[in-house]
C-alpha positions, -999 to +999 in steps of 0.1 A: -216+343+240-224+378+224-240+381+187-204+384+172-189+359+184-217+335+179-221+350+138-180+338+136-189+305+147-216+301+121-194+318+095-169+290+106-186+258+108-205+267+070-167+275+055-154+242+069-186+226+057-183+238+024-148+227+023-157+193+027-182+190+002-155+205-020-134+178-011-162+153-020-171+169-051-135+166-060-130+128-047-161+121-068-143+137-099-111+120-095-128+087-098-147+097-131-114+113-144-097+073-135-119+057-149-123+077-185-083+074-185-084+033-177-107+032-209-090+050-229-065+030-225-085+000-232-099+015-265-063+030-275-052+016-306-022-006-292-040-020-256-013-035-240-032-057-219-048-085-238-068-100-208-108-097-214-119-080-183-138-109-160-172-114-169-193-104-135-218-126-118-243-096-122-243-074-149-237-033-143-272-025-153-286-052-132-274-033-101-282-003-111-319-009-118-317-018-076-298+006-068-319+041-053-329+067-082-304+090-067-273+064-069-282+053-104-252+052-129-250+083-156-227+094-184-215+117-164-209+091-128-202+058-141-207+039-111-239+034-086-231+040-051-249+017-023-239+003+008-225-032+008-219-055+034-185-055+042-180-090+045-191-092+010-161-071-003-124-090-005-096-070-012-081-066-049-050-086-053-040-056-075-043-023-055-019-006-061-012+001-020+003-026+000+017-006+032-009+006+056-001+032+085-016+024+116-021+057+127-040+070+098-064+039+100-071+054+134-073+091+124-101+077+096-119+059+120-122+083+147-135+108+117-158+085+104-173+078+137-175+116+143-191+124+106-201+092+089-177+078+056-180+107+034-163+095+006-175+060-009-148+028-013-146+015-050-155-022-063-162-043-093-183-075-086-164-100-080-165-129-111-161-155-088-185-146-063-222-140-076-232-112-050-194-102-035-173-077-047-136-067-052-123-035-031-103-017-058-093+016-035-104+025-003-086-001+021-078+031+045-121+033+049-125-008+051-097-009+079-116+018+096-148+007+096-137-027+109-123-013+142-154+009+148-174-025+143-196-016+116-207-044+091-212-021+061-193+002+038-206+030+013-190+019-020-191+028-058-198+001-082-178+003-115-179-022-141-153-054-142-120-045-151-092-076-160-063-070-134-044-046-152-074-020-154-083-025-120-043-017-110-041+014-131-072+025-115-061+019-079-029+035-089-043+064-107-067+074-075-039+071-052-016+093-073-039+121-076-047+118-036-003+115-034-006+088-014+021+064-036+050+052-027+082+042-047+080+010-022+047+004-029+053+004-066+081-020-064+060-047-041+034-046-069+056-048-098+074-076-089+044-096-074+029-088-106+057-093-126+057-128-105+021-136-114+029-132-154+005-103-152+034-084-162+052-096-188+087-078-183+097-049-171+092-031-204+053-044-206+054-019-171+072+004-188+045+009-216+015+003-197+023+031-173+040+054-198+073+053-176+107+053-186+123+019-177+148+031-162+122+041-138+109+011-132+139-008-131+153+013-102+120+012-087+120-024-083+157-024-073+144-009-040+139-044-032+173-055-034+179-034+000+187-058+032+156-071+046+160-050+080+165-018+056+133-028+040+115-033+073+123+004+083+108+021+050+075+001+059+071+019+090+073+057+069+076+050+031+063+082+023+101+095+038+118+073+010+121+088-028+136+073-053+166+099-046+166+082-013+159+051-019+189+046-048+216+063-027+210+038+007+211+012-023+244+029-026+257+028+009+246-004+014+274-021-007+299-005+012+288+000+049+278-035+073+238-038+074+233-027+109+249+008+098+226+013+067+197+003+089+206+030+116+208+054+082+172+049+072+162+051+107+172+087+103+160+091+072+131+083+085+128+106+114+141+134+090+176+139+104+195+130+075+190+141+038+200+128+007+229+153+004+237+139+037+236+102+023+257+109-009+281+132+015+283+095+035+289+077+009+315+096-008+335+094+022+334+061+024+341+057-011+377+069-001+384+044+028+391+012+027+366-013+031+358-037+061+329-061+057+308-073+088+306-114+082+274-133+084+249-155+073+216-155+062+190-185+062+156-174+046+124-188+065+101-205+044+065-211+055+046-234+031+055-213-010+061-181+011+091-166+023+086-148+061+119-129+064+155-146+074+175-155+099+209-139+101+239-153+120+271-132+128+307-139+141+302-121+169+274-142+181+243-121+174+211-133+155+190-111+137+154-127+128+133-111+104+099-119+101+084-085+080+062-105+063+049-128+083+012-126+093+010-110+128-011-144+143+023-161+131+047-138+144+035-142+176+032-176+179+070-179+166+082-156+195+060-177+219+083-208+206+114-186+209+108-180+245+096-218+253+127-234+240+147-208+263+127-218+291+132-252+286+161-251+279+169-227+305+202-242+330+190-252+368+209-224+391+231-257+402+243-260+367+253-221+365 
């Protein structure tokens, strides 16, 4: 290699070096910047959460007298950094993130086992738990580290937050890294909604400074056939509210099989939402023919799996999007005994 090629390859490695310590510098901000913005909200003259924040097992200043001189908690960095054991940290019930891409868990993992986790996780202690914590964003890191075997995970420790502070957080960190999704949104409205952590749709509406328009049509995603719904979990990124509200559209005029083969372009960018509205206002003008079926929802202990659909025509659809994968399989290992059992001797045919 001669001298100038050899100087490029220096210049390049230190430019790509000091972009990602920009990028650190920059994660590290946007957690500082969450934070401030969660308590100003707390100490806003009309708080519309009235939860006290949980009381942790160990106080903030506890762990930060432990922690290493350089990870101690400032004005400045609210939070100590250390590595935890992972099986000490459980997930939040509130992060604001509830679909997961495979494929990016992988492209995290293979970069963390190339370059270490750069950017810490972030938990409260846990008020259940004395010595565990709660994983308020940073799932994607977790995930990763738990296929590359490790049993710890670099994390910053904030100070308990009651379950709407720790949402806004999550949400607020995964907005400014544009990683939100209007389905995301919806599943943790209405589970929160569910909960009583919301009050009403208008208790969203003011918490998050929204319109509620916005959050009603947000949470009308859900109102989308379950095989529809499935789809959008395998790319939400790909489904906008735009989207989202015109297959809402189509759906009560086309059968379910055809909106489902709609968001399957959608989803592999071959169809727009000028496309969609150009759909449905041809449809509009013809006359409508329903497909008939039935639907039986499938109930595992208080939770609902998915559904069953029967058709005239002799096709069953079963829908098992959220059912836990362990499940899943064992119900299609039962599907396929009961047709072997059941199978007719070749006399009988």
């Amino acid at each position: 290699m001669n001298k100038k090629a050899s100087l490029f390859n220096k210049l390049k490695t230190s430019v790509v070096t000091e972009n990602e310590r920009a990028r650190d510098k920059f994660e590290t901000a946007d957690i500082v910047v969450a934070l401030a913005k969660v308590k100003d909200e707390r100490n806003g003259p009309a708080p519309v959460d009235t939860t006290p924040a949980p009381t942790a097992a160990r106080p903030m200043a506890d762990q930060a007298s432990t922690a290493p001189t350089s990870a101690s908690a400032t004005p400045a960095q609210p939070f100590v950094v250390r590595e935890i054991p992972i099986e000490l940290v459980k997930d939040h019930p509130r992060n604001a993130r509830h679909i997961y891409d495979p494929a990016r868990i992988d492209e995290m993992a293979t970069s963390i086992a190339r370059d270490g986790q750069r950017v810490p996780a972030v938990v409260m202690p846990d008020p259940d738990v004395p010595g565990a914590y709660l994983l308020i964003e940073g799932r994607y890191r977790k995930k990763a580290l738990t296929s590359l075997g490790r049993d710890t995970i670099l994390a910053s420790i904030i100070e308990p937050l009651s379950e709407l502070e720790a949402y806004r957080l999550s949400l607020l960190l995964n907005e400014e890294r544009n990683d939100q999704t209007a389905l995301d949104n919806a599943l943790s409205w209405k589970s929160m909604l569910d909960a009583g952590t919301y009050r009403s749709q208008e208790h969203i509406a003011e918490h998050l400074n929204l319109k509620q328009g916005t959050v009603s049509k947000t949470l009308a995603i859900l109102d989308l056939p379950a095989s529809v719904l499935t789809v959008i979990r395998t790319k939400p990124s790909a489904f906008g509210m735009r989207i989202a509200q015109e297959l809402r559209q189509v759906a009560k005029i086309l059968p379910e099989k055809n909106v489902e083969a709609l968001a399957e372009q959608v989803r592999d960018e071959k169809l727009s939402v000028r496309d969609l509205e150009k759909i449905r206002e041809r449809k509009d003008r013809e006359p409508v023919t329903r497909e008939r079926s039935r639907a039986y929802p499938l109930q595992w202990g208080s939770s609902e799996l998915g559904s069953v659909r029967e058709f005239d025509d002799g096709r069953l659809k079963i829908d098992l999007s959220n059912a836990p994968d362990e499940l899943r399989g064992k119900i299609i290992d039962a599907v396929k005994k009961v047709l072997t059992e059941t199978a007719p001797s070749r006399s009988e045919e």
